[in-house]
C-alpha positions in Angstrom: -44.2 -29.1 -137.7 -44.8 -27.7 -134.2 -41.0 -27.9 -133.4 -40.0 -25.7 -136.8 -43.2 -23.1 -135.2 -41.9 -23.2 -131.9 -37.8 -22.4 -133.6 -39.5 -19.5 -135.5 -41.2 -17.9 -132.5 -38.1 -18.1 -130.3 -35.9 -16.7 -133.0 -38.7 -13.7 -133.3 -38.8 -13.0 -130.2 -35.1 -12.9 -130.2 -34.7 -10.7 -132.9 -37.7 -8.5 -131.4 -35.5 -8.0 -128.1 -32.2 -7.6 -129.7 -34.2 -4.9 -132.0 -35.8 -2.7 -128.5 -32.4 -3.3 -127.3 -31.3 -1.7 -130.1 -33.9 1.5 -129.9 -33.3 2.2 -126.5 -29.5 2.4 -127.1 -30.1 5.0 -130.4 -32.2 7.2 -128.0 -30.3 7.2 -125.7 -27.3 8.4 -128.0 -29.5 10.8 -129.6 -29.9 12.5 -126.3 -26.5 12.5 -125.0 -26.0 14.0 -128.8 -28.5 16.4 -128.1 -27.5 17.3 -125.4 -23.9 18.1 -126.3 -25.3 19.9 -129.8 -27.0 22.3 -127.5 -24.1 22.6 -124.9 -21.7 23.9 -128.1 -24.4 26.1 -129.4 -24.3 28.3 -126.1 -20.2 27.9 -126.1 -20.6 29.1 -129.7 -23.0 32.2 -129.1 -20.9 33.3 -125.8 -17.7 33.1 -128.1 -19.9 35.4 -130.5 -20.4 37.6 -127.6 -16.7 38.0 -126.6 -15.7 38.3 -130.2 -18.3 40.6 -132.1 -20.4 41.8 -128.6 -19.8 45.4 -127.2 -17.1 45.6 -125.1 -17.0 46.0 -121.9 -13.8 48.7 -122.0 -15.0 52.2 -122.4 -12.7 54.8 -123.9 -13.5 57.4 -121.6 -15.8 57.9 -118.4 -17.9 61.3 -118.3 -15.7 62.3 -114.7 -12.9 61.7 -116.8 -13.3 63.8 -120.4 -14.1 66.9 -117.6 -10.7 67.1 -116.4 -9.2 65.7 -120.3 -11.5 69.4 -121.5 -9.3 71.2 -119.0 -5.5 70.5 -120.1 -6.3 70.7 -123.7 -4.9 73.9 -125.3 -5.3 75.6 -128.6 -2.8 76.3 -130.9 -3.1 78.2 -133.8 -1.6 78.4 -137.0 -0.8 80.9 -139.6 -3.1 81.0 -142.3 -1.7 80.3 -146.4 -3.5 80.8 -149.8 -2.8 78.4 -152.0 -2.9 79.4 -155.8 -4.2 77.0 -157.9 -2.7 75.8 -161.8 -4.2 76.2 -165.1 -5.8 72.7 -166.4 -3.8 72.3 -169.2 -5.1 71.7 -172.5 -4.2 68.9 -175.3 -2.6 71.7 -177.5 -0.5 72.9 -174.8 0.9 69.7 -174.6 
């Protein structure tokens, strides 16, 4: 009997290491998956920047619109009524 006790222990204790063995690689994945999770998170919300963000191009710079004010001229055009039809009615049709 001692020798079947002595088996069992030794196959426990086995199965106990390969088991911690097993633990320390998941968590060590799970970090390394972390890690990377939170790596394309920041890619993701700079490429949100870039994309939908202000830009950094301005259409115009205040020194600029002075001398833009300067060139502009102004035209004008002749004036025109415009006379409007009757609706028409179902009978007139």
């Amino acid at each position: 009997m001692p020798h079947d006790t002595e088996d069992m222990i030794q196959l426990l204790l086995s199965t106990n290491k390969e088991q911690e063995q097993t633990i320390v690689d998941l968590r060590a994945t799970i970090k390394e998956l972390r890690s990377t999770i939170a790596n394309l998170n920041e890619t993701i919300d700079e490429l949100k920047r870039k994309i939908f963000g202000t830009s950094s191009e301005k259409t115009r710079h205040p020194d600029q619109e002075e001398g833009i004010q300067e060139e502009e001229t102004v035209t004008v055009v002749k004036e025109h009524t415009r006379t409007r039809r009757k609706k028409s009615v179902r009978a007139d049709l």
